[in-house]
C-alpha positions as CSV (number, residue, x, y, z in Angstrom):
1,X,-99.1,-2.9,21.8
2,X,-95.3,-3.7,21.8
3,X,-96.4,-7.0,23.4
4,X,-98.9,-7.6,21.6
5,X,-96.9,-7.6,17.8
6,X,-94.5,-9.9,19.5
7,X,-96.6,-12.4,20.4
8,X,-98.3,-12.7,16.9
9,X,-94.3,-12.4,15.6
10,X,-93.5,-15.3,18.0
11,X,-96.7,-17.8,17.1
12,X,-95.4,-16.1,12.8
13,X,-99.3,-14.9,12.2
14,X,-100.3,-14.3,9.0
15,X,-99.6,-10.2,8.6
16,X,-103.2,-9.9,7.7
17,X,-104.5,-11.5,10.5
18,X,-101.9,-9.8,12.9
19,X,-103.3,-6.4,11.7
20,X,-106.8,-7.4,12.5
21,X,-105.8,-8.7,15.5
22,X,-104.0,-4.9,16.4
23,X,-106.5,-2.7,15.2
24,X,-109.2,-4.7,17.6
25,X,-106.8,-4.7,20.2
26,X,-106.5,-0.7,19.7
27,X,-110.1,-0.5,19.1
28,X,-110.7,-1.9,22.3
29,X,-108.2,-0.3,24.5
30,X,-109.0,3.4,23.0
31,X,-112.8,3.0,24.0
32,X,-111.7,1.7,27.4
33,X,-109.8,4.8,28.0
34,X,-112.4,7.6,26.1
35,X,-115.6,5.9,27.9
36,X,-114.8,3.6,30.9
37,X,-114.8,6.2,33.5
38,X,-116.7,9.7,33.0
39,X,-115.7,10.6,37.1
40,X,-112.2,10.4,36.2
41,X,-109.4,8.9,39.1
42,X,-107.3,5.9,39.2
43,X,-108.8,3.7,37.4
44,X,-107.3,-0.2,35.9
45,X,-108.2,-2.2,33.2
46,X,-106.0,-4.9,31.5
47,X,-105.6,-6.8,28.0
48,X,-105.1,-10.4,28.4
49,X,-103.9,-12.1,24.6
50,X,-103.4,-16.0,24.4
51,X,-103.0,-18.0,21.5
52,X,-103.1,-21.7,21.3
53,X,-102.9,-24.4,18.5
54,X,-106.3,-25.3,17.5
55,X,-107.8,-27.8,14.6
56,X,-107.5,-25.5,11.4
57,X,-104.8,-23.4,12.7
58,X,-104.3,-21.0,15.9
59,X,-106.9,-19.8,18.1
60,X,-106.7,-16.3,19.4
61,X,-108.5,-15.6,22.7
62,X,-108.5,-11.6,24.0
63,X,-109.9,-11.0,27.1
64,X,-110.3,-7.2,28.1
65,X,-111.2,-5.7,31.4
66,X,-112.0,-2.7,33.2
67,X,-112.9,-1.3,36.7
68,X,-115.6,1.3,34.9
69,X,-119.3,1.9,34.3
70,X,-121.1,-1.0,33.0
71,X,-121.2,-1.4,29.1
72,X,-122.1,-4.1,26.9
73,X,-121.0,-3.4,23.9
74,X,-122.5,-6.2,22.1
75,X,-126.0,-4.4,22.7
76,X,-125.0,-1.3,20.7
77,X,-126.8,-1.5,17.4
78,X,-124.4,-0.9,14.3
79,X,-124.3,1.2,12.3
80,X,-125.5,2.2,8.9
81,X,-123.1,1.5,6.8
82,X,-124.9,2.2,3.5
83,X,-125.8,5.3,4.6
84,X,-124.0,8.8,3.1
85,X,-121.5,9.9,5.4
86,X,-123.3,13.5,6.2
87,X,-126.6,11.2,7.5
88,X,-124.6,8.7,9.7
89,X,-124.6,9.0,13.8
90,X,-120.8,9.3,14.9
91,X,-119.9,6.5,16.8
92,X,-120.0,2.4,17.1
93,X,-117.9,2.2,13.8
94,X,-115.2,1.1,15.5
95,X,-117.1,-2.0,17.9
96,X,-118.9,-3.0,14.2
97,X,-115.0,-3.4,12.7
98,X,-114.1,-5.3,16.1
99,X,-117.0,-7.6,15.4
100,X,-116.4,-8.1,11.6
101,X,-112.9,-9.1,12.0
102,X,-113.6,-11.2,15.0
103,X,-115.4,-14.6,15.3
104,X,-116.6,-14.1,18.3
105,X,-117.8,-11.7,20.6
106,X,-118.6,-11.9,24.4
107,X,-119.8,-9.4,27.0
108,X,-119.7,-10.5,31.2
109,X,-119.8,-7.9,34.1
110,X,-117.7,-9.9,37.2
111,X,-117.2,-8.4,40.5
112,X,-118.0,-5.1,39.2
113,X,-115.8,-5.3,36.0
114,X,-116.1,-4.8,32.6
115,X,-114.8,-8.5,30.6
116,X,-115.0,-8.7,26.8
117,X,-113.9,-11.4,25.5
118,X,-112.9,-11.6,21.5
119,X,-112.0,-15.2,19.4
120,X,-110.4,-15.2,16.0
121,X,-109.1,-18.1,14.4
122,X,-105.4,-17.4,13.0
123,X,-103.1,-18.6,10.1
124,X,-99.4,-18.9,10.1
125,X,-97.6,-16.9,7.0
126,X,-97.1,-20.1,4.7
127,X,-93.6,-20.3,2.9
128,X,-94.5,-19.3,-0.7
129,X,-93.2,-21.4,-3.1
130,X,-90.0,-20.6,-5.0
C-alpha cells in the first residue's frame, strides 16, 4: 500500500481519485487473501499499478494476480443496494464499489492464474487559484 500512495504522490493524483484508487487496490488484495485459496499453503499473488499520460489526463492500469481457485468476479451479480440492510445477502459489496469507482473491469485466467485487470482515468490536483 506504501507503494502504492507513492506512486499516485509521485504522478500528484487528485486526493479523490487517489483514495478510489486505494480502497480498490485494498478491495482487491483483501479478497485475494480471504478467498483465493480455501486449501491453505504457500500461495502468490501480486499487484501490478502503472500510470501513464493519456488524452484527458492519466490513465491508471491495475493488474492483479493470483495462483488460486478460478474466480471471475465480474460474473458475481451485485448487489441490492436499495434493499434494507436486515434483507441484504452479505457479500459482493465490496467488488460493486471496485466496479463503480473503476472504468473498467476485466476478468482472464492465464496459466492457471487469476488476472484482473482495473482502468480509471485520473486527474492531477489543479493549483487553486489565489
Amino acid at each position: 500500500m506504501d507503494a502504492a500512495e507513492a506512486l499516485l504522490g509521485e504522478w500528484a493524483i487528485d486526493p479523490a481519485d487517489a483514495m478510489q484508487v486505494m480502497v480498490i487496490i485494498d478491495e482487491i488484495g483483501s479478497n485475494i487473501i480471504k478467498a483465493a485459496w480455501p486449501g491453505g499453503g504457500e500461495h502468490h499473488f501480486g499487484l501490478d499499478l502503472h500510470i501513464e499520460e493519456a488524452e484527458g489526463g492519466l490513465h491508471l492500469r491495475l493488474v492483479a494476480s493470483d495462483d488460486g481457485v478460478a474466480f471471475d468476479p465480474t460474473t458475481v451479480p451485485p448487489p441490492d443496494v436499495e434493499a434494507d440492510l436486515d434483507d441484504r445477502e452479505p457479500g459482493g459489496l465490496g467488488l460493486f464499489l471496485v466496479g463503480e469507482m473503476s472504468d473498467s473491469v476485466s476478468y482472464a485466467r492465464v496459466a492457471g492464474h487469476n488476472r484482473l485487470t482495473v482502468t480509471k482515468r485520473l486527474q492531477r490536483v489543479t493549483a487553486q487559484p489565489a
